[in-house]
DSSP file (Angstrom, degrees, kcal/mol; ACC not computed):
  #  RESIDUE AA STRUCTURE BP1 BP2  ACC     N-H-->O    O-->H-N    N-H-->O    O-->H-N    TCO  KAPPA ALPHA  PHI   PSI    X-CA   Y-CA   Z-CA
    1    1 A X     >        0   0    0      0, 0.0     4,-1.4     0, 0.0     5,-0.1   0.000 360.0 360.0 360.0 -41.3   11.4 -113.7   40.9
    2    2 A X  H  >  +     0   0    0      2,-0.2     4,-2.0     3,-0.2     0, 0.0   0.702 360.0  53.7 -44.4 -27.5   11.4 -111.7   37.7
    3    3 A X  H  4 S+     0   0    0      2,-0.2    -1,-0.2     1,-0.2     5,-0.1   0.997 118.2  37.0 -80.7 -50.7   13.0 -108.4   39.5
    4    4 A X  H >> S+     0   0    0      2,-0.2     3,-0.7     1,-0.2     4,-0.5   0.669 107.2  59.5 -54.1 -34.9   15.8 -110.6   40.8
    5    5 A X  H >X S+     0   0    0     -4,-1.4     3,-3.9     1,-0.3     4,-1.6   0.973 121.7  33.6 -87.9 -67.6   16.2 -112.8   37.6
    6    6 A X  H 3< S+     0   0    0     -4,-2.0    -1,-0.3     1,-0.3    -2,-0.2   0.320 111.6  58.4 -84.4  35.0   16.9 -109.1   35.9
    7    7 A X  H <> S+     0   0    0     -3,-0.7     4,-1.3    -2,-0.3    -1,-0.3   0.334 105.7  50.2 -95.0 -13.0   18.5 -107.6   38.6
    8    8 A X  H <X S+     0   0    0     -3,-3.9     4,-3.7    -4,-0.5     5,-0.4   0.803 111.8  47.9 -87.6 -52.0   21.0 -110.4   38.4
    9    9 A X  H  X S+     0   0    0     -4,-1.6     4,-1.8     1,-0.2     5,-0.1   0.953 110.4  53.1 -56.1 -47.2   21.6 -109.8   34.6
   10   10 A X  H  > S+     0   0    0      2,-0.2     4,-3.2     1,-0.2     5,-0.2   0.947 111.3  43.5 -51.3 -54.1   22.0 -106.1   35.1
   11   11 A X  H  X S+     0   0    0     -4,-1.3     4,-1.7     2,-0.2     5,-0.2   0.745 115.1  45.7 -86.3  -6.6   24.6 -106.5   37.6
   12   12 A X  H  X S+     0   0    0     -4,-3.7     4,-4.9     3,-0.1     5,-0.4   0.950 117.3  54.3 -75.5 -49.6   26.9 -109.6   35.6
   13   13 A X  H  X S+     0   0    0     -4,-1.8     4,-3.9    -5,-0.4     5,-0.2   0.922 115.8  32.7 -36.7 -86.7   26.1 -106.9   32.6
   14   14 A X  H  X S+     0   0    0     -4,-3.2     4,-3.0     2,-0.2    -1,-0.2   0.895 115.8  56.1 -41.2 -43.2   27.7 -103.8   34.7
   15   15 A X  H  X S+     0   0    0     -4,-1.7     4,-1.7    -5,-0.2     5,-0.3   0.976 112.1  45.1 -58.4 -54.4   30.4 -106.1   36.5
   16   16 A X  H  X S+     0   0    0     -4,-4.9     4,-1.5    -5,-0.2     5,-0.2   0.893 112.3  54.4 -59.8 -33.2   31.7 -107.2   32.7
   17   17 A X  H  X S+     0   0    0     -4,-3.9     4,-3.5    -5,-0.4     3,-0.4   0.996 112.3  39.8 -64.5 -56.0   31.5 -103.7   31.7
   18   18 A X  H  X S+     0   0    0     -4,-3.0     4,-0.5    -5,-0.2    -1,-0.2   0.642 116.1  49.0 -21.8 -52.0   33.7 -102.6   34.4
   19   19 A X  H  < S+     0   0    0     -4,-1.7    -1,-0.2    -5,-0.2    -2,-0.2   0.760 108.4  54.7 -48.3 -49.9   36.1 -105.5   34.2
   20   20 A X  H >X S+     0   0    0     -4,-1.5     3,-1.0    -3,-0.4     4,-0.7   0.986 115.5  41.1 -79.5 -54.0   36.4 -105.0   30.5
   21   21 A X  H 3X S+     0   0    0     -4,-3.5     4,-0.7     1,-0.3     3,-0.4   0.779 105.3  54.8 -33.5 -47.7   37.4 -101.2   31.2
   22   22 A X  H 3< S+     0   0    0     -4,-0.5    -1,-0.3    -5,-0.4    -2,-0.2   0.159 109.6  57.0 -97.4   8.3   39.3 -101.3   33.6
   23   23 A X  H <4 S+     0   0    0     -3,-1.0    -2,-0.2     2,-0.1    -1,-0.2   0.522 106.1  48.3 -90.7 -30.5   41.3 -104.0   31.3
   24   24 A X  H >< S+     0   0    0     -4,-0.7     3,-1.0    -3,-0.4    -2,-0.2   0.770 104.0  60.5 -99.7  -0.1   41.7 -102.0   28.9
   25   25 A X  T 3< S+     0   0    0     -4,-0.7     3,-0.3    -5,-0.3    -1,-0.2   0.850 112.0  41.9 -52.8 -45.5   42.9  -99.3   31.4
   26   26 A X  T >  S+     0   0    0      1,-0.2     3,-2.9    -4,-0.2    -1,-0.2  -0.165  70.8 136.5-127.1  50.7   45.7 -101.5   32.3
   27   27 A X  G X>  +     0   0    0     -3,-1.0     3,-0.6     1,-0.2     4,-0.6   0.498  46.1 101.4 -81.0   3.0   46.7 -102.8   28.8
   28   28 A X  G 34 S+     0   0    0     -3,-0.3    -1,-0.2     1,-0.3    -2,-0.1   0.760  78.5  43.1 -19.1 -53.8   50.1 -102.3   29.8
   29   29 A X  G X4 S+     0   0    0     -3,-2.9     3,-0.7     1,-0.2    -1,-0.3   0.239  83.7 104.8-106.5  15.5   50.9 -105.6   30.5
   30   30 A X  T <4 S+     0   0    0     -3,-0.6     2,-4.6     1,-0.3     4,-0.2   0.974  73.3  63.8 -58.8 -48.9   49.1 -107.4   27.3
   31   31 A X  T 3< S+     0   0    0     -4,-0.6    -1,-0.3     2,-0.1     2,-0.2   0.192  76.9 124.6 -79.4  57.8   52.1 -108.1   25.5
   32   32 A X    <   -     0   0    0     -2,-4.6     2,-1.1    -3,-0.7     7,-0.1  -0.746  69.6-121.5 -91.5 157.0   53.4 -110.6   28.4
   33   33 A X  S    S+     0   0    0     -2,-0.2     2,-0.2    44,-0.1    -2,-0.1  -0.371  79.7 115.8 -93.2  74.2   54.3 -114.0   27.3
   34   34 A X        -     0   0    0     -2,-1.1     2,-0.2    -4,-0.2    -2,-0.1  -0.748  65.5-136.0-124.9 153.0   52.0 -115.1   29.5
   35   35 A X     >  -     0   0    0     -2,-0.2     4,-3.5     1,-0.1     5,-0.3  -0.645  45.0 -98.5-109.5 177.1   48.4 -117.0   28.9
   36   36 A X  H >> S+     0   0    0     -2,-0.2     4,-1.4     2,-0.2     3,-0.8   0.932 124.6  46.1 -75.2 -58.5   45.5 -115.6   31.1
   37   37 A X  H >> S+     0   0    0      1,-0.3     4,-2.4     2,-0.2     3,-1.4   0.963 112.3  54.5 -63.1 -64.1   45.5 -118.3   34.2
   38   38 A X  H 34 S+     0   0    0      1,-0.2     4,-0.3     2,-0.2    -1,-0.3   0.922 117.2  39.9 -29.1 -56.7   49.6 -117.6   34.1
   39   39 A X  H <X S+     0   0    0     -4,-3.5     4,-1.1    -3,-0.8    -2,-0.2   0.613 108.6  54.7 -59.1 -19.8   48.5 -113.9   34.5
   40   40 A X  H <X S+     0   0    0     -4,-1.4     4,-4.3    -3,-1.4    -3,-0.2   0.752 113.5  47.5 -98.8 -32.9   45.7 -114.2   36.8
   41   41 A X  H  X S+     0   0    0     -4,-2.4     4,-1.0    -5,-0.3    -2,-0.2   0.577 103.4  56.3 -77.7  -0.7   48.3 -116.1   39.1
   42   42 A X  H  > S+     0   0    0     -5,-0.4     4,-1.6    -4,-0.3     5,-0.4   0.910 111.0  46.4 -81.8 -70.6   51.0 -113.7   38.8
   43   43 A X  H >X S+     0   0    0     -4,-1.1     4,-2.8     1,-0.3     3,-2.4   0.886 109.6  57.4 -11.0 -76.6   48.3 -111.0   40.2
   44   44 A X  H 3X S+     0   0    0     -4,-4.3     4,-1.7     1,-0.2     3,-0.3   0.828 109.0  44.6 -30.2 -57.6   47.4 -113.5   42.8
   45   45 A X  H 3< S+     0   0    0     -4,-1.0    -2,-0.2     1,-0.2    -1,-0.2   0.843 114.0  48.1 -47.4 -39.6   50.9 -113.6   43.9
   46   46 A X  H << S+     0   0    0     -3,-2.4    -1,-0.2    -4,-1.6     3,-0.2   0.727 112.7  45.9 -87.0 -14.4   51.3 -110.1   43.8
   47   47 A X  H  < S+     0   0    0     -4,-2.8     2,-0.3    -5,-0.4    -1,-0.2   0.864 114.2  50.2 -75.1 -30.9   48.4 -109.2   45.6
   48   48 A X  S  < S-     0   0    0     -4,-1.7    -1,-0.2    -5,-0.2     3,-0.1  -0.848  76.1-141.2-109.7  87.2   48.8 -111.5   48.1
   49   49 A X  S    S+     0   0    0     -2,-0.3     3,-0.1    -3,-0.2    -3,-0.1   0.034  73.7   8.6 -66.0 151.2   51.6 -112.1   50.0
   50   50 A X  S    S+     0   0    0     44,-0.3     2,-0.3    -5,-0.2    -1,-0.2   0.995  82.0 171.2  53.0  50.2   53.2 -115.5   51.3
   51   51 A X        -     0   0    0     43,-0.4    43,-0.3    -3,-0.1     2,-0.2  -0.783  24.2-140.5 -88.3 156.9   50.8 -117.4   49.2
   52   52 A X     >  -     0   0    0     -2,-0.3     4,-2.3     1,-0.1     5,-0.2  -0.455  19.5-119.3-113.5 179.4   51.3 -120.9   49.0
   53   53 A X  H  > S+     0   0    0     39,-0.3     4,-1.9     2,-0.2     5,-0.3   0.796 118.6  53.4 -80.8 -17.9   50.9 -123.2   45.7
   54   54 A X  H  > S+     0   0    0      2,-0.2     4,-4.4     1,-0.2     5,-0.3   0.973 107.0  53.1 -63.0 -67.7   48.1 -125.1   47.8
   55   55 A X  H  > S+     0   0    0      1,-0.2     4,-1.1     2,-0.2    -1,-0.2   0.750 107.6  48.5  -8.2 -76.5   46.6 -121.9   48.3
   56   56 A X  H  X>S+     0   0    0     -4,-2.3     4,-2.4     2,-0.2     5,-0.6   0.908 108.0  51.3 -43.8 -55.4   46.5 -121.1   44.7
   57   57 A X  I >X>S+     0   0    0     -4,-1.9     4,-2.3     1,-0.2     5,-1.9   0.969 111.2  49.6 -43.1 -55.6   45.1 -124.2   43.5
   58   58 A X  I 3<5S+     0   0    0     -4,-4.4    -1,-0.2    -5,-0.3    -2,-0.2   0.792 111.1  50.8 -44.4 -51.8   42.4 -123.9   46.0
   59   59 A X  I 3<5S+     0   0    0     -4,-1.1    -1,-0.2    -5,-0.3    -2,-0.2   0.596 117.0  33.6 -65.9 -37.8   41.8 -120.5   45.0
   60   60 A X  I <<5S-     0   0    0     -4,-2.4    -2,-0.2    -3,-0.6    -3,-0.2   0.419 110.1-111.2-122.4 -12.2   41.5 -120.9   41.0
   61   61 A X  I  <<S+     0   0    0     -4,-2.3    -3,-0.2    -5,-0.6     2,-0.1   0.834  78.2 125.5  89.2   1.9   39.8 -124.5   41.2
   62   62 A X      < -     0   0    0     -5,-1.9    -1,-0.3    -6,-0.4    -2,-0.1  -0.518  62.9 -79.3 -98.2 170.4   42.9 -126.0   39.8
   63   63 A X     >  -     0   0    0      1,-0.1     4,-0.6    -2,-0.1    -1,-0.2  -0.221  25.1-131.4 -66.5 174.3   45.6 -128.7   40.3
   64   64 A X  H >> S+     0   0    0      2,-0.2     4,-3.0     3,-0.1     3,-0.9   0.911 110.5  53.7 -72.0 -61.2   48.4 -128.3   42.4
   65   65 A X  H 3> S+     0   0    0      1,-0.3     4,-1.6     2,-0.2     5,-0.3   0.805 107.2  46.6 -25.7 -79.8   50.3 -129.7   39.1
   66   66 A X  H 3>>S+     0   0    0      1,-0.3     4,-2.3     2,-0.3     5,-0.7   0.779 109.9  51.2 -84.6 -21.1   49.0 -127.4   37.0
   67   67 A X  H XX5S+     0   0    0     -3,-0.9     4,-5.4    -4,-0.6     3,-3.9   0.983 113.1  52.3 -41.1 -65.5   49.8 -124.2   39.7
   68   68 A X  H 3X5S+     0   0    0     -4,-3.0     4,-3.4     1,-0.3    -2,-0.3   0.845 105.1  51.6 -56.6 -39.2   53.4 -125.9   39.6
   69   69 A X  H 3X5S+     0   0    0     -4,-1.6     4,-0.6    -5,-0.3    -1,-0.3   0.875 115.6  43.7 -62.6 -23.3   53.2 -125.7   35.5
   70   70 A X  H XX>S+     0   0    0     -3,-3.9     4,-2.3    -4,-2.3     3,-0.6   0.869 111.6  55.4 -74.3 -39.4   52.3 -121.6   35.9
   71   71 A X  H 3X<S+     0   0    0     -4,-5.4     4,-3.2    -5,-0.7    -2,-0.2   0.981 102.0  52.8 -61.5 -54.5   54.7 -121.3   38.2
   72   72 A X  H 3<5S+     0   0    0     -4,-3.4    -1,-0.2    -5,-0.2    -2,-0.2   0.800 109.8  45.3 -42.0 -25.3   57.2 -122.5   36.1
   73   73 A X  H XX5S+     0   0    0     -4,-0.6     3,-3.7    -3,-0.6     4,-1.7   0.968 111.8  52.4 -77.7 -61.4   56.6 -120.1   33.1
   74   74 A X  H 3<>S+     0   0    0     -4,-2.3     5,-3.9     1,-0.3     6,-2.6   0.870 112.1  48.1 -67.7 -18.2   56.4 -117.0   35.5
   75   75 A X  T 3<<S+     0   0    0     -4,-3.2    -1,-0.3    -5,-0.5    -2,-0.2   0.504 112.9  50.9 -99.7  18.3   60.1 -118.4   37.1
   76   76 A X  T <45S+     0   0    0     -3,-3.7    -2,-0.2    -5,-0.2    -1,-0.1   0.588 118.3  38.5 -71.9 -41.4   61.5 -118.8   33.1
   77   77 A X  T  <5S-     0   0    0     -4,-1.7    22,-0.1     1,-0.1    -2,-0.1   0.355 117.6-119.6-109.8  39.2   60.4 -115.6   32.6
   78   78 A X  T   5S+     0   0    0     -5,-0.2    21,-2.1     2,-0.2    22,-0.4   0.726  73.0 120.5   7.3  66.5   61.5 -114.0   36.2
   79   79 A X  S   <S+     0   0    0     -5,-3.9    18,-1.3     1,-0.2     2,-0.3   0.603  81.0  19.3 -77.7 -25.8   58.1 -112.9   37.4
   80   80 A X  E     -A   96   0A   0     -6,-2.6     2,-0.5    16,-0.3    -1,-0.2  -0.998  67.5-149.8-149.4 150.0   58.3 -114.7   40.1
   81   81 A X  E     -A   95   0A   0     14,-3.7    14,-0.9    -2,-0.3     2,-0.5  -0.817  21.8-164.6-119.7 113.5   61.3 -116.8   42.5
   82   82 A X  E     +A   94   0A   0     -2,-0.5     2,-0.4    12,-0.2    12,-0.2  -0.553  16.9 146.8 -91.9 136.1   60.3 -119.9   44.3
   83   83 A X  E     -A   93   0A   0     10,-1.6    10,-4.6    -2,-0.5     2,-0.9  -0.975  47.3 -47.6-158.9-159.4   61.9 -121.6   46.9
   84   84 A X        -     0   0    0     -2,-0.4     8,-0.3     8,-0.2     5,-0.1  -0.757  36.3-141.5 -81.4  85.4   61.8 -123.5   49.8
   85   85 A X        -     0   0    0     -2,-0.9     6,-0.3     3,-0.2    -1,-0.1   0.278  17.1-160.9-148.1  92.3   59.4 -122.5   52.7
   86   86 A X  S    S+     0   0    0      1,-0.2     3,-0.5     2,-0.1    -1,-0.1   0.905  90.7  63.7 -60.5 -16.4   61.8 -123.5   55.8
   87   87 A X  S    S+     0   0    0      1,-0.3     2,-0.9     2,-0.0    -1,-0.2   0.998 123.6  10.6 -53.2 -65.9   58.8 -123.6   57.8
   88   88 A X    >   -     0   0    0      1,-0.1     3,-2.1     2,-0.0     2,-0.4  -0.762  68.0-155.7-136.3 105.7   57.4 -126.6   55.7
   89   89 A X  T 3  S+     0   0    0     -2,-0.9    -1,-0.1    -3,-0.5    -3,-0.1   0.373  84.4  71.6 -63.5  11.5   59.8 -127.7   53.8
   90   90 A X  T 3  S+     0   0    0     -2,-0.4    -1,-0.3    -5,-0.1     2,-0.2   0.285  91.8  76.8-108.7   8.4   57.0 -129.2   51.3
   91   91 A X  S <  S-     0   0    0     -3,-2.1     2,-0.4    -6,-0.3    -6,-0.1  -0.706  76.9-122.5-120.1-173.7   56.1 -125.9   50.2
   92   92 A X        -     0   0    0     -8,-0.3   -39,-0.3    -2,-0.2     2,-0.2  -0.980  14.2-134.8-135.9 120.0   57.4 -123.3   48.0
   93   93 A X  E     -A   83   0A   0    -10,-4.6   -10,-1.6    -2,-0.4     2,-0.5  -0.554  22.6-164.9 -23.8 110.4   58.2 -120.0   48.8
   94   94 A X  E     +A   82   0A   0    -43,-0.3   -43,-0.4    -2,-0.2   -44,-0.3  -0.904  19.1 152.6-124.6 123.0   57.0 -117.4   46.2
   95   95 A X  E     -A   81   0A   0    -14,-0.9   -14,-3.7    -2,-0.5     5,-0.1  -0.941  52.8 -85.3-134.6 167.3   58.1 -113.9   46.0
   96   96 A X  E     -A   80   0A   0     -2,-0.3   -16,-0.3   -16,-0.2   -17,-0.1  -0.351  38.8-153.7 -77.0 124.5   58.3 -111.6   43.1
   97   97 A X    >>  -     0   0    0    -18,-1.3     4,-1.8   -23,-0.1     3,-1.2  -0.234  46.5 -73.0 -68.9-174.3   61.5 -111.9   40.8
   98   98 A X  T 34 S+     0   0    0      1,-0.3     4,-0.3     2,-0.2   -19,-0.2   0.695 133.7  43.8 -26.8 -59.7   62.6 -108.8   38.8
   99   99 A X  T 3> S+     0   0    0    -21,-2.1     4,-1.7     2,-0.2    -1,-0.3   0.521 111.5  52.7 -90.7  -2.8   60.1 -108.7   36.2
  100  100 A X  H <> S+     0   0    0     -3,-1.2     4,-2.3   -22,-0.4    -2,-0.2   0.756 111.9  54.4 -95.5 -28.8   56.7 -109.4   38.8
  101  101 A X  H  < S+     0   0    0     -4,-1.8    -2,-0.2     1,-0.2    -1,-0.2   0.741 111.4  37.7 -89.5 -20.0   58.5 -106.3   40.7
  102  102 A X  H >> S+     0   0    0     -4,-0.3     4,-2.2     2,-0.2     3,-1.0   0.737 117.4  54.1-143.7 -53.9   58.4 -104.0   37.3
  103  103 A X  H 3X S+     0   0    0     -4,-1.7     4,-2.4     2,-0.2     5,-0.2   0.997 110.3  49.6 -13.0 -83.8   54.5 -105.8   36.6
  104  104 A X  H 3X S+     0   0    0     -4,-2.3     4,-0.7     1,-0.2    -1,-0.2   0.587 109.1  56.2 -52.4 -11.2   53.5 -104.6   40.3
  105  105 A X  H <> S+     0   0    0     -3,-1.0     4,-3.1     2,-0.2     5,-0.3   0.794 108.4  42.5 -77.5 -41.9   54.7 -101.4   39.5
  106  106 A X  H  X S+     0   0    0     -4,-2.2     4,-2.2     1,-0.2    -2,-0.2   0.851 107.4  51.0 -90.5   4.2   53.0 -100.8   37.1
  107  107 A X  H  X S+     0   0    0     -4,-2.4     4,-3.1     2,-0.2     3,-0.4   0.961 101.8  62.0 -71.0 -70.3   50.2 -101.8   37.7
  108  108 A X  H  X S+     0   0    0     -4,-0.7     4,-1.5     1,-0.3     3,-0.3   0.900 108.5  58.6 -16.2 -75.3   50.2  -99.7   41.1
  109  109 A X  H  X S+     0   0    0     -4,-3.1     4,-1.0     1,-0.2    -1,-0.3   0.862 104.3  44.2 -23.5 -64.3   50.5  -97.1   38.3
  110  110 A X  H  X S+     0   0    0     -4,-2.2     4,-3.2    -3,-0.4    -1,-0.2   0.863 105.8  57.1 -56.5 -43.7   47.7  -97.9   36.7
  111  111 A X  H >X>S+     0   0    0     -4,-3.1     4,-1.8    -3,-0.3     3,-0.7   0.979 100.9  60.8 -58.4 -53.3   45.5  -98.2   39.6
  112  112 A X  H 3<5S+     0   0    0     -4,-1.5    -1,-0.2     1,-0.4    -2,-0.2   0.596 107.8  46.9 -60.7 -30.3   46.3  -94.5   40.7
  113  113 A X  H 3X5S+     0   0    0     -4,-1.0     4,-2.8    -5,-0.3    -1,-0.4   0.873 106.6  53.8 -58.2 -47.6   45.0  -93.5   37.7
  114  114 A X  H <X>S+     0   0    0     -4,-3.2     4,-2.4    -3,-0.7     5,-0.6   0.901 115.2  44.5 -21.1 -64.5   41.8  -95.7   38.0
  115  115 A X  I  <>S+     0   0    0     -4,-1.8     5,-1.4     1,-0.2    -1,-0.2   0.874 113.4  51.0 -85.0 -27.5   41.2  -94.0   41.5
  116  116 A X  I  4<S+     0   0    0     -5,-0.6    -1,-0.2     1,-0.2    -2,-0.2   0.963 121.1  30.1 -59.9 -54.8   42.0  -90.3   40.1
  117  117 A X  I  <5S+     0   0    0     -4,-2.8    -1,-0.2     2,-0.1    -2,-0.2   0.793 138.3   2.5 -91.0 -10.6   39.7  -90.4   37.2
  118  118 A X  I ><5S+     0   0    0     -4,-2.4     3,-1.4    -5,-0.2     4,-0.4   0.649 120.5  46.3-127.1 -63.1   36.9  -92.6   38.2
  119  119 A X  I 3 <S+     0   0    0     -5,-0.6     3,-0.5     1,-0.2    -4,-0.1   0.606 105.8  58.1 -40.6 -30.8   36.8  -94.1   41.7
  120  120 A X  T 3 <S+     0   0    0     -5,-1.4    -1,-0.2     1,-0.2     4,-0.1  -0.029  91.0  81.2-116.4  42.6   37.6  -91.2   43.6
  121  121 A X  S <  S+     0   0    0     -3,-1.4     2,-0.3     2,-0.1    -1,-0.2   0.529  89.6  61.6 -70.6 -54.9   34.3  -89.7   41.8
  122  122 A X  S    S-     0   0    0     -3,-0.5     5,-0.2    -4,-0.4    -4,-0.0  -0.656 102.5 -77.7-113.4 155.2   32.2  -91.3   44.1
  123  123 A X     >  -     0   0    0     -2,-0.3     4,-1.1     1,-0.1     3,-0.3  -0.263  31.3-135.9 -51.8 125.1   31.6  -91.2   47.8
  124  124 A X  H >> S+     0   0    0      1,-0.2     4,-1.6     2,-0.2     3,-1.4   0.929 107.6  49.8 -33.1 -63.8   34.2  -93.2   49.9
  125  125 A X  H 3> S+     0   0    0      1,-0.3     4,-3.2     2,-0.2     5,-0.2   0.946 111.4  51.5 -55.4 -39.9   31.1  -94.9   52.1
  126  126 A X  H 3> S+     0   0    0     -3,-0.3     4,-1.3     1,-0.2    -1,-0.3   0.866 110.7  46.3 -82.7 -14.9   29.3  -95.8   48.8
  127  127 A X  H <X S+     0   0    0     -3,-1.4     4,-0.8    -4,-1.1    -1,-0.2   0.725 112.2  47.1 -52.5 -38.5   32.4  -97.5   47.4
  128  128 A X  H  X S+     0   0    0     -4,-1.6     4,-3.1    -5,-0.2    -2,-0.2   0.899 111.8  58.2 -88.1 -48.5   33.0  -99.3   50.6
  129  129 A X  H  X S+     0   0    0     -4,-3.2     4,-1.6     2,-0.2     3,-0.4   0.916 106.3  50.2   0.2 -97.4   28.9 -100.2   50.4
  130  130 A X  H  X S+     0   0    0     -4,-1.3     4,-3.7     1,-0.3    -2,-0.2   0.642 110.3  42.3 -53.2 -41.4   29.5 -101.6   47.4
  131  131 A X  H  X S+     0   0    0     -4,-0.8     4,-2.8     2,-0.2    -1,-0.3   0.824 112.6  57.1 -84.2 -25.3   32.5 -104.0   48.1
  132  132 A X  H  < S+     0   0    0     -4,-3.1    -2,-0.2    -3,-0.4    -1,-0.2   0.860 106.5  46.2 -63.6 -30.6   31.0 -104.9   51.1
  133  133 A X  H >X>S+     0   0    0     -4,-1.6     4,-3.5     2,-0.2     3,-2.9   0.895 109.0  56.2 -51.2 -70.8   28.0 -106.0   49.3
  134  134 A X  H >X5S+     0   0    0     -4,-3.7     4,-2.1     1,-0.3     3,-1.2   0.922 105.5  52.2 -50.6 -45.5   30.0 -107.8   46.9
  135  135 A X  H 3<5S+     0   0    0     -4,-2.8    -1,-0.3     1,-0.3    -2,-0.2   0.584 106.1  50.9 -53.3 -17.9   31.7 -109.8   49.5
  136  136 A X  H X>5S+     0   0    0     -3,-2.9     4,-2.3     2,-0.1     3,-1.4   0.672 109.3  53.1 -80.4 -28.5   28.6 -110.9   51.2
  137  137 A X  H <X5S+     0   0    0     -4,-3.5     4,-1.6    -3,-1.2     5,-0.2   0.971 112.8  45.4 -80.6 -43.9   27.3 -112.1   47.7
  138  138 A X  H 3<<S+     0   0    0     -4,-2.1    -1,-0.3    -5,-0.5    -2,-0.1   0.453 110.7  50.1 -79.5   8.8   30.3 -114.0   47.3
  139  139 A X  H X> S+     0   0    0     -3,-1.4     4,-3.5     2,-0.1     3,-1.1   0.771 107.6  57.3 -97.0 -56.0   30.4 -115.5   50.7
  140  140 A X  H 3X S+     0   0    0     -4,-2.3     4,-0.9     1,-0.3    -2,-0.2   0.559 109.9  42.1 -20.0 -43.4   26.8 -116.5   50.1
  141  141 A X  H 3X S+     0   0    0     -4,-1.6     4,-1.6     2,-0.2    -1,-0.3   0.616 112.5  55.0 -93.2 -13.1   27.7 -118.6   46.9
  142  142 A X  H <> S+     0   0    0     -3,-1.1     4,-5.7    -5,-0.2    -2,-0.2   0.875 111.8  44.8 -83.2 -43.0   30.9 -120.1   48.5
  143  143 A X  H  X>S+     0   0    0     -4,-3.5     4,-1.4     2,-0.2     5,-0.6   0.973 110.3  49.5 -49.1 -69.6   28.8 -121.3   51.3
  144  144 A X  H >X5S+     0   0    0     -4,-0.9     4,-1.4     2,-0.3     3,-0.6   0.722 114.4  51.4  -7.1 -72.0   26.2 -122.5   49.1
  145  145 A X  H 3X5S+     0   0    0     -4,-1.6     4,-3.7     1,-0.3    -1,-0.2   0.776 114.0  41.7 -28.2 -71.0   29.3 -124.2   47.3
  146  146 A X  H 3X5S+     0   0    0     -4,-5.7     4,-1.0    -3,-0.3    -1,-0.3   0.872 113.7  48.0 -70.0 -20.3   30.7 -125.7   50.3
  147  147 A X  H <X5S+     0   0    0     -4,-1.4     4,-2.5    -3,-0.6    -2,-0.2   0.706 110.4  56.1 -98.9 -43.0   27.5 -126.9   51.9
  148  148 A X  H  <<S+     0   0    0     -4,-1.4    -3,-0.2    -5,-0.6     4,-0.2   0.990 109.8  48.1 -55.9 -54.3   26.4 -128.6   48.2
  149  149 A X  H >< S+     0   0    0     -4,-3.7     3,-1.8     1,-0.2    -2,-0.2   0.905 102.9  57.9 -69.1 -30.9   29.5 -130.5   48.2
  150  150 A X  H 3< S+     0   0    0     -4,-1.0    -1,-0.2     1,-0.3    -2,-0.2   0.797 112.3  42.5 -43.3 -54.8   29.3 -131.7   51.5
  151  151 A X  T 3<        0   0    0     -4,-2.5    -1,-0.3     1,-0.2    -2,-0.2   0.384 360.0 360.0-111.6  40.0   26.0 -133.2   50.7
  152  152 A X    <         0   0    0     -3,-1.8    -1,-0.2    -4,-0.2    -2,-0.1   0.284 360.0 360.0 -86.7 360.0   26.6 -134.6   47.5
């Protein structure tokens, strides 16, 4: 249990270093008037296409409300333009306004640097390893997750 308990500490330890780098790597966008959940749902959006607000909520473990309060700031400050889903007219349409299209570039920017100086360092297959890993570990606790509530 001891190899695990610090094999788990090792890897939150690497994962925050990583994170934290590759943050400051893309320190572009800091001065947005944005708070971090505003920012980390602007991402969402831009990563993800045809996302819904449900979607979001779902996603970050929040209200719908309070999606609808991020959403409003990122469509004040036209990162993002919502309207009305004609498919189901009780959702919202989100696609990037002006300034989420000028964000996603640069960011795109940024990444291309990421991959030049560090990512593309290491073997494709052991990169792909790696995320593949991470995705099992994080299917593993979302099961867990669902299965917990279920029998609560």
């Amino acid at each position: 249990m001891e190899d695990y308990r610090q094999l788990l500490r090792d890897l939150q330890f690497t994962l925050d270093d990583i994170s934290r780098l590759f943050a400051q790597e893309l320190a572009m966008v800091e001065n947005l008037p944005l708070n971090k959940r505003q920012f980390r749902i602007l991402l969402h959006i831009i990563f993800r296409e045809n996302v819904t607000t449900s979607e979001i909520a779902v996603h970050f473990g929040i209200t719908k409300s309070a999606v609808s309060q991020a959403l409003s700031v990122l469509e004040q400050h036209q990162f993002i333009i919502r309207s009305i889903n004609e498919e189901n007219r009780r959702e919202n349409r989100l696609e990037l306004g002006p300034q989420g299209e000028l964000i996603k570039q640069k960011i795109e920017e940024a990444e291309t640097v990421l991959i030049e100086r560090y990512i593309s360092k290491l073997p494709f297959q052991d990169i792909v390893h790696v995320k593949n890993v991470l995705e099992q570990f994080r299917d593993i606790i979302l099961d867990f997750n669902q299965r917990g509530a279920k029998h609560k």
